[in-house]
N, C-alpha and C positions, 0 to 999 in steps of 0.2 A: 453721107451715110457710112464710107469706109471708115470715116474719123470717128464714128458715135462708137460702132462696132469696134476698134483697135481703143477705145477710152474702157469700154465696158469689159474687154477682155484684161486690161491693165488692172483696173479695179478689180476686178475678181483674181485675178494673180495676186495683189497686192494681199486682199481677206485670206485668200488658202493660208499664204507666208506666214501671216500674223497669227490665224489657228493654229499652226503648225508650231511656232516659233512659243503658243501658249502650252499647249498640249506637255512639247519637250520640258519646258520650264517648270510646271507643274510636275512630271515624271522623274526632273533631278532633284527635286524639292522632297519628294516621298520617300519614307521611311523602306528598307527594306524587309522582307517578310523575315520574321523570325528563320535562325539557320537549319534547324530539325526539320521544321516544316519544309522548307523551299528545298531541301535534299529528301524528302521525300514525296513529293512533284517531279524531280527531276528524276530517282530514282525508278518512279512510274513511268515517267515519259520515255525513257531509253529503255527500258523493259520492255515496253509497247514496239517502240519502234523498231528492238531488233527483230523483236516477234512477225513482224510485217517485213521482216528481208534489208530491212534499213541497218546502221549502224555497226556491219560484223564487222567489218574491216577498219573500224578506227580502232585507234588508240588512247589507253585510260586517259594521258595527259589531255587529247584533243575535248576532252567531253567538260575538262575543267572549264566552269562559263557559260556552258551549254544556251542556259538560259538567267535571263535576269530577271528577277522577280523582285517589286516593289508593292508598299501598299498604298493608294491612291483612296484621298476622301471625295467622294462625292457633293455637290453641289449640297445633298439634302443630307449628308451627314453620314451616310451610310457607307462602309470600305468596299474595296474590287482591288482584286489585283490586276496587276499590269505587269503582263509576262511578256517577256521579249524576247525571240528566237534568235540565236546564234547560226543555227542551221538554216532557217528561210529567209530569215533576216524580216519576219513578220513580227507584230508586236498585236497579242491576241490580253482582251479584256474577259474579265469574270467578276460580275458584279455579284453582290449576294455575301461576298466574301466572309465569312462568318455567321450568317444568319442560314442562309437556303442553301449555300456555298460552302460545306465543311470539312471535305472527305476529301484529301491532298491526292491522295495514291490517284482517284477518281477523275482527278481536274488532270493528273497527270498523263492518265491513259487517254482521257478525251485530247486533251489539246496535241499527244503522238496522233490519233488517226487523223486530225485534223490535217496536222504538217506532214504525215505519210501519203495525203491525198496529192499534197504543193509537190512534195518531191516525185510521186509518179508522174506527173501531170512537168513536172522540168526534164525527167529521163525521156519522156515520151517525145519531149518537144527536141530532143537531142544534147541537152544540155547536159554538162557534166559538175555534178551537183558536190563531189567529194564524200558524201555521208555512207557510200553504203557501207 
């Protein structure tokens, strides 16, 4: 019984690796977002965040990077970005991306409260996060 269970946990180790190992491949493969647009996501997003007490103490240089933002095709043809935190070190999905999904400033301020949730929720836990 220990051996069926340490097989089945192997194997499913193995499928995470291999999604994972698809997922990145496909993310390096992806076009990045035009640069007006992704500086104005980013521009939202750090607006937001200082707004919520995040970001006053950094520095212009440190925000360079902030986030990376790619455009990813979907299965069914349809784009999403794939934006990747520098700060949380999350990589958050926005499908729609040009169709329901258009308003940069929008997706910018969303995905700040999002990652101002991760970073109270890290202060609280005691950790020292670098961003405020």
């Amino acid at each position: 019984m220990a051996d069926d269970f340490s097989t089945l946990v192997g194997e499913l180790v193995d499928a995470v690796n291999a999604a994972g190992a698809e997922i990145r491949a496909k993310r390096e493969a992806a076009p990045p977002l035009d640069a007006a647009i992704a500086q104005e996501i980013v521009d939202a997003y750090v607006a937001e965040l200082r707004s919520l007490g995040w970001l006053t103490q950094v520095e212009p240089e440190q925000l360079d990077g902030i986030l990376e933002i790619v455009v990813m095709t979907e299965d069914d043809g349809s784009a999403s970005l794939d934006i990747e935190s520098n700060v949380t070190e999350s990589v958050w999905g926005v499908p729609g991306w040009g169709v329901t999904e258009t308003d940069a400033a929008k997706i910018g301020r969303g995905l700040a409260q999002d990652e101002a949730e991760l970073l109270d929720e890290m202060r609280d836990a005691g950790e020292a996060t670098g961003w405020e």
